[in-house]
N, C-alpha and C positions, 0 to 999 in steps of 0.2 A: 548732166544725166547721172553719172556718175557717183556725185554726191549726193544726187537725190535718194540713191539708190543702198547708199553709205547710209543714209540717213532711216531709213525703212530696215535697214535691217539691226541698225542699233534698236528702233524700237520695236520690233518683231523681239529681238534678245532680252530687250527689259519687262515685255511682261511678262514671257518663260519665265525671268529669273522673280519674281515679284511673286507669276503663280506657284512657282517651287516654293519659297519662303512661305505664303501662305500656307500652302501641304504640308511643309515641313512641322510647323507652328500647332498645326489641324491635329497632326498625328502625336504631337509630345502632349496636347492636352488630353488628349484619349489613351495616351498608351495602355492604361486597363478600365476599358469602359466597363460598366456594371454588368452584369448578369445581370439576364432579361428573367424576371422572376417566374417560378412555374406558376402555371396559369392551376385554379384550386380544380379538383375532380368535379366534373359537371351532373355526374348523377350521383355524389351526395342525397340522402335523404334527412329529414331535419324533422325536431322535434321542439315549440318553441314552449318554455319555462319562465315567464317571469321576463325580464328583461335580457334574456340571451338566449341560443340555442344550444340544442345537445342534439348531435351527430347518431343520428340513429343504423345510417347502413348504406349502401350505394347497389345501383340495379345497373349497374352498366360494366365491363369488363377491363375497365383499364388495371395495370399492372402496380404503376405509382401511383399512389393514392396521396394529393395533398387536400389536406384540412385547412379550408379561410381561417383566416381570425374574425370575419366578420361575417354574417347573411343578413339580408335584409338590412342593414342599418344597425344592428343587431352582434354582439360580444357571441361567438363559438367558445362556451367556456367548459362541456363537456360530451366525452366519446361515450355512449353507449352503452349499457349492459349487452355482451353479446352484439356490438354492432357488426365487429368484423368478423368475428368467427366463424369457423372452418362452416360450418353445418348449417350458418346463415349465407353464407357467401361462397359459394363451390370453389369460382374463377380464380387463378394464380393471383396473389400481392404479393410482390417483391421486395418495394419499398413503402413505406406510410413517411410523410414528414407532417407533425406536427406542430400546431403555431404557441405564441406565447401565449395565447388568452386562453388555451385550456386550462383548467384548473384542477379536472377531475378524469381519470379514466379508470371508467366503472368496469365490475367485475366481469372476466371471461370476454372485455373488449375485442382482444386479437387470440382468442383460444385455438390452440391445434392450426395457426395456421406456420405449420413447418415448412414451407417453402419461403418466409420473407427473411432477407438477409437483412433489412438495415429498417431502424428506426431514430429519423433526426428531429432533436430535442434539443433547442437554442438555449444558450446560456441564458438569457431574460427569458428564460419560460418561467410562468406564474404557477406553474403544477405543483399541486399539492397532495392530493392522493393517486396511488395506484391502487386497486384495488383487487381481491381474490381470482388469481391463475388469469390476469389482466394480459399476459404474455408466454401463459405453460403453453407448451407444445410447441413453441418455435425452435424448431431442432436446426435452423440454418442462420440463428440471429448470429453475427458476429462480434455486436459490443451495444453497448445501453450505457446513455449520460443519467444522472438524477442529477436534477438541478436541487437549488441552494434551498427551494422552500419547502419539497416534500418531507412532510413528516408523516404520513402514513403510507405503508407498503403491507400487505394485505397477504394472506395464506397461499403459498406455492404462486407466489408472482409471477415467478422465474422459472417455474418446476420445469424438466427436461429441455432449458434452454443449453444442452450439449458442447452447443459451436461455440459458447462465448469463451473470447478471448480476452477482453478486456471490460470491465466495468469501472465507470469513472463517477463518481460521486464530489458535486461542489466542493469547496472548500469549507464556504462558509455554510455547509447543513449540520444544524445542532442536534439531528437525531440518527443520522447515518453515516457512517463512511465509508472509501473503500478502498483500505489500507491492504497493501497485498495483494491487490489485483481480487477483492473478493465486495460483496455488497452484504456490512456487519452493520448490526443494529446497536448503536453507541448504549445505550439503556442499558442493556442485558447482555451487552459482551456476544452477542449471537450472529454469527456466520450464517447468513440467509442463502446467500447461494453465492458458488465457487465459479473460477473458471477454468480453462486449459492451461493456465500461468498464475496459478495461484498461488501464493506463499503464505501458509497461516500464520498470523502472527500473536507473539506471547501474549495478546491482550483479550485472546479470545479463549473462551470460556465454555463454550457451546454452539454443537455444530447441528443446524436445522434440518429437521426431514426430509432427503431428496435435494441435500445441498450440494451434493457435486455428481446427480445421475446423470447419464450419459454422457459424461466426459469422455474426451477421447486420450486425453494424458494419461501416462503410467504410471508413473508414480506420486505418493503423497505423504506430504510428513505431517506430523501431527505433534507440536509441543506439551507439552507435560500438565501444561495452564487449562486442558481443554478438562473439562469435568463429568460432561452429556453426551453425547452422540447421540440422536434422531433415527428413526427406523428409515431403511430404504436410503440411505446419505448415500452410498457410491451404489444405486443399482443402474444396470443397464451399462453400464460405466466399464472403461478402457485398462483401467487400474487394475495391475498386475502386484503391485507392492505397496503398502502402507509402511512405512519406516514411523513408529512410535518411539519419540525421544525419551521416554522411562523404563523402566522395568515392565516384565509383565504381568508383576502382581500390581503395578500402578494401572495399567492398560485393566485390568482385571477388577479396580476398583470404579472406573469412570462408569456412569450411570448409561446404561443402554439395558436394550432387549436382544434376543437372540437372532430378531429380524436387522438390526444394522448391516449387516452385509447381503441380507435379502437383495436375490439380484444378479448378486458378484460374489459366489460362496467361494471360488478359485481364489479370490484376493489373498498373498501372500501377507503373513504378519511379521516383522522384524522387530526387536525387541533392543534396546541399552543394557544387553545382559551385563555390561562391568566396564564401569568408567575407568577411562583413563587420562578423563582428563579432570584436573585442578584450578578452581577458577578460586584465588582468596584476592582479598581485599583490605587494603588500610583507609577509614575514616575517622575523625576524631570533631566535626564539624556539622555540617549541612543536608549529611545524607546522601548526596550529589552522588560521589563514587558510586555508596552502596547502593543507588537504582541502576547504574547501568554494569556493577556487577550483576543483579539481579537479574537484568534484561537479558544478556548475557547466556544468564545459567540454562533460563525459561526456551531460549532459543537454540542451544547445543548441550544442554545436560550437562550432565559429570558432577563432581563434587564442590561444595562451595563453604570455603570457611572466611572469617572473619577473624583478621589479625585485630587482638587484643593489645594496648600496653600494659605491661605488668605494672606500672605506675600510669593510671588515665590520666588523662589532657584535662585541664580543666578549662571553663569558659576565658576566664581573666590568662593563664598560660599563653592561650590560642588571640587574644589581645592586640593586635601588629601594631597598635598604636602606642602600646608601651615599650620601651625601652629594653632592649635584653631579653625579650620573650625567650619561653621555652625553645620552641619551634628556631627559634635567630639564633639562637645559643648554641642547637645543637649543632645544625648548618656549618655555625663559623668552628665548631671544634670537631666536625667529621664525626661525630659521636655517633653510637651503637645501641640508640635508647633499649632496654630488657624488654624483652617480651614474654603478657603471659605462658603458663607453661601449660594451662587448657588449651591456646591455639594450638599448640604442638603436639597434645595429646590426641586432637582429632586428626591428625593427617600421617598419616601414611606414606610417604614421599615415594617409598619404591611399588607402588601401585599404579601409579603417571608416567608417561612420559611425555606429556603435553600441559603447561600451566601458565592461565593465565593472571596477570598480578598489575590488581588494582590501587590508585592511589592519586591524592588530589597535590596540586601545584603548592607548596609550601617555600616561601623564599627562593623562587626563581626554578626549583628545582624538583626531585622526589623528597616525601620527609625521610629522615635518616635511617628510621625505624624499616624501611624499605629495606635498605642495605643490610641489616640485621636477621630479617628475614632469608634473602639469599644467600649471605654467606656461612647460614645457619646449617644447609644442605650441600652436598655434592652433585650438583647439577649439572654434572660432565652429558651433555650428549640430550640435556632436555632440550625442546623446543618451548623458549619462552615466548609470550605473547603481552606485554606491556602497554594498560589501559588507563587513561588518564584525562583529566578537564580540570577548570578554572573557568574562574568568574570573568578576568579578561581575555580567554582561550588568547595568549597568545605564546605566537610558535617557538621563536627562541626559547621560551621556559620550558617548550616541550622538551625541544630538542634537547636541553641541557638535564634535563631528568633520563631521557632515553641512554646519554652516555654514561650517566650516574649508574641504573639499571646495568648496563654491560661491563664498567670496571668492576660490579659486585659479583655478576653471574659471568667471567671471561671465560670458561669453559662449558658455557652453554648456549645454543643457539638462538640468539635474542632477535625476534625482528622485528621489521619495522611498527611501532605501537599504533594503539589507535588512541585520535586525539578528539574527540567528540563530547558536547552536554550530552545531559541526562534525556534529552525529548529530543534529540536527535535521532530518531530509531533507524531511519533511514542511512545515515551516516555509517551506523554500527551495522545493519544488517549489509551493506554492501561491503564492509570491513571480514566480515564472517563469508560470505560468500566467495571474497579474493581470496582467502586464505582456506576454503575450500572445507569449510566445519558446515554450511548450510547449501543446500541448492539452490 
């Protein structure tokens, strides 16, 4: 009996332990089962076109509104003129998700409806146009994707979209980007509209009507590159200060009307009454330096000269492949190449006390002409800034220019440089930003 007994309960234990193993197994192939997909809004209304539909409006009050990709058997490839709009549709929408087969959302789609916070836009979305004030009035949106194929965006798309915090535009979109945390039209250098975290940057040229209204940010810089300002750009808006990187007879020449601050006539102006700072540069090559001295200027002002030699480089000098070059010559003899005496006519040294000094990898190091420059000055007590690239950006070369840089200038406070290409703006701008010259 006993054994019988022994024997029932080994197997009473083997298939506990059989059914655990099974569960065990059940649940590691599930550990993230898919999301159950939202089911599309059931009172959608629809307008069929040819071989797809276009989303005309919805009679029912749901809050999230999802768009099929499909009806009927049928491609959803476009939203509406006015389908969701405030004055077609009373009822709160919170959120809308849209699918990939839209391709168009026609003008005044989600107009004035200021209560939706969120609009999801899949990377494989086929969207191609947006079209006029397709999303003005959304004063609680908080961020908007452009995917990779829109290339038209339409008059005040974005007007009084306030809340946004971020704008994120594809990578791969050939006619927009959104460099800065802003949505600029690559064509025309044009700022279309801003956000709460926007950083204008030196490539823009023109800032669109009603490009940063209702902002709730304070402040806003404006680079020297900007040429237009738009009437109404900051109305309704939180902006207490405009810090403009020029002068104010530059600020005075950019192309506006007396309504650009319509709105926000309180906005404080602050002006680059008198640099103090010095940004020069040594190229004798590629140009390389001189774009990201450039970039540089466009982004913190100040002065900007170009160190000349008083004997120029020639192509065959600059030659690494011949023997004894200029450039290898002067290296191995610590030499003090001359420099012109126009570089030094424009600079002012007791004007500064902040400068930065550009200059490309030549033989492992700075070229010598470098050293000539600094110990050209009394540089006791400046704050140097030392900017530099190469073809192989590599770091030991930097690093041995950086101490070259400091046995020239040892009574000046030399720091850590910045080591960035030329299309690295990113690099450079969070470089300016640690060292506290940008916001």
């Amino acid at each position: 009996m006993k054994k019988i007994f022994k024997v029932l309960i080994c197997a009473v234990l083997g298939v506990l332990i059989m059914l655990s193993v099974v569960a065990c197994n059940d649940n590691q192939g599930n550990q993230n089962p898919p999301e159950t997909p939202a089911q599309p809004t059931a009172s959608l209304t629809y307008e069929k076109s040819g071989n797809s539909y276009t989303v005309t409006g919805m009679t029912g009050k749901e809050t999230a509104v999802v768009i099929p990709a499909e009806y009927e058997g049928l491609p959803v490839s476009v939203i509406g003129e006015s389908a969701f709009a405030y004055s077609r549709h009373n009822e709160e929408i919170l959120s809308v998700t849209i699918p990939d087969s839209v391709t168009t959302i026609e003008r005044n789609a989600f107009y004035n409806r200021s209560e939706m916070t969120t609009v999801n836009i899949g990377q494989n979305s086929q969207l191609t146009t947006i079209g006029n004030n397709a999303f003005s009035g959304n004063h609680s949106l908080k961020s908007i994707y452009i995917p990779s194929g829109v290339t038209s965006i339409g008059d005040s798309a974005f007007n009084n979209c306030g809340s946004l915090n971020s704008i994120t535009v594809a990578t791969a979109n050939t006619a927009y980007s959104g460099e800065g945390n802003n949505l600029i039209e690559k064509a025309t250098n044009t700022l279309l509209r801003g956000t709460n975290n926007s950083m204008i940057p030196a490539t823009v040229t023109t800032i669109a009507p009603r490009a940063f209204s209702r902002t709730t940010a304070t402040e806003l810089v404006i680079p020297v590159t900007v040429t237009t300002i738009g009437n109404y750009f900051i109305a309704d808006s939180a902006y207490a200060t405009i810090s403009y990187q020029g002068t104010e007879e530059q600020w005075d020449a950019i192309a506006k009307t007396s309504m650009w601050n319509y709105g926000n006539r309180e906005v404080e102006l602050k002006f680059n009454t008198e640099s103090k700072i010095l940004i020069v540069y040594f190229t004798a090559e590629y140009g390389n330096t001189e774009k990201v001295a450039n970039y540089i200027h466009q982004q913190i002002g100040g002065d900007i000269v170009k160190i000349e030699a008083a004997q120029p480089y020639t192509s065959q000098e600059l030659d690494y492949s011949i023997q004894n070059n200029r450039p290898e010559v002067e290296k191995a003899e610590n030499a003090r190449p001359e420099i012109a005496q126009t570089t030094y006519n424009q600079i002012d040294i007791d004007k500064y006390d902040t400068v930065f000094i550009g200059y490309p990898i030549w033989w492992w190091t700075a070229p010598m002409i470098v050293g000539t420059f600094l110990e050209h000055y009394d540089l006791t007590g400046y704050d140097i800034y030392p900017f530099t690239q190469s073809a192989s950006m590599n770091v030991t070369h930097f690093n041995t220019s950086m101490e070259f840089v400091r046995e020239c200038a040892p009574e000046a406070n030399v720091h850590d440089g910045l080591f960035a290409r030329a299309t690295s703006t990113t690099t450079i701008n969070a470089y300016l930003t640690t060292n506290g010259f940008i916001g």
